[in-house]
C-alpha positions in Angstrom: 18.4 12.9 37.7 15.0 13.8 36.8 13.0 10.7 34.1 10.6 11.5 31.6 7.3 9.8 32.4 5.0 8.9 29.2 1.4 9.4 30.6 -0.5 8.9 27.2 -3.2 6.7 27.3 -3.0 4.2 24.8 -6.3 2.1 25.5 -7.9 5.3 23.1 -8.4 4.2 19.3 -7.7 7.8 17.7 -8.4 6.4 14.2 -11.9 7.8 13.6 -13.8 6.8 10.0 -13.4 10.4 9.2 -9.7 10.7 9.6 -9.4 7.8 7.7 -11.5 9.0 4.8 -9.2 12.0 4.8 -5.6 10.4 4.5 -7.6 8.1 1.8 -8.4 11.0 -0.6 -5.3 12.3 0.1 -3.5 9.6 -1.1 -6.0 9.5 -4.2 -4.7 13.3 -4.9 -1.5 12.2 -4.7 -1.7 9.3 -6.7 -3.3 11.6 -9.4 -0.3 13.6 -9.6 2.1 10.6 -10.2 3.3 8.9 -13.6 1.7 6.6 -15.5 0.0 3.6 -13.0 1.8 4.7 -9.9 -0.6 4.7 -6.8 -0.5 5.0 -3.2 -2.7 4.0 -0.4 -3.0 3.6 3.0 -2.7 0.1 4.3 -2.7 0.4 8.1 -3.7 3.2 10.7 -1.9 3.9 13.5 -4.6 3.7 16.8 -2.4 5.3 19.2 -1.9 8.6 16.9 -4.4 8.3 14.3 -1.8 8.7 11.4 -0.9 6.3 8.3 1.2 3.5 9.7 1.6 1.8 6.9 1.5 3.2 3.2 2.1 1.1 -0.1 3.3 2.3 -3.1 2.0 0.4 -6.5 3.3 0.3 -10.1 6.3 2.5 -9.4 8.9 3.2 -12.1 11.9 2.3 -11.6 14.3 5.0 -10.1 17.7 5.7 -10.8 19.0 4.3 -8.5 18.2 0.6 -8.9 18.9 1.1 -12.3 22.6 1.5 -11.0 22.7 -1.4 -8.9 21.2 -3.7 -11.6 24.0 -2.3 -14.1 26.6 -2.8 -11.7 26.4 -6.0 -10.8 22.9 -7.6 -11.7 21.6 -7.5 -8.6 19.7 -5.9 -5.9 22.3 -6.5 -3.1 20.3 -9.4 -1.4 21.7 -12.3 -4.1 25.1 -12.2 -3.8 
């Protein structure tokens, strides 16, 4: 049976300050294009890739469906 061996090297820190500068005003032109206050941002880089690890989401409307859960049973599923 033949095993797939992972030989990335993972020492490397991919995040470079220009990638990071990129995902940032991308988010930016993102968050331009969305209602009212909502924004987006990167929080956290991923070193091993160089991608967003973490992105965060502030002022969101409410969607739909939350609004169903709240009417349903006043809750968000976590308080019963």
């Amino acid at each position: 049976m033949s095993r797939e061996l992972d030989v990335r090297d993972f020492t490397r820190n991919r995040v470079t300050p220009q990638r990071t500068m990129e995902l940032q005003a991308l988010a930016a032109k993102i968050s331009d294009s969305l209602p009212g206050t909502h924004r987006i941002r990167v929080e956290r880089m991923d070193p091993a890739t160089g991608n967003a690890a973490h992105i965060v989401s502030d002022a969101s409307p409410p969607t739909p469906f939350w609004g169903r859960c709240l009417k349903n049973d006043g809750t968000t599923g976590s308080q019963r």
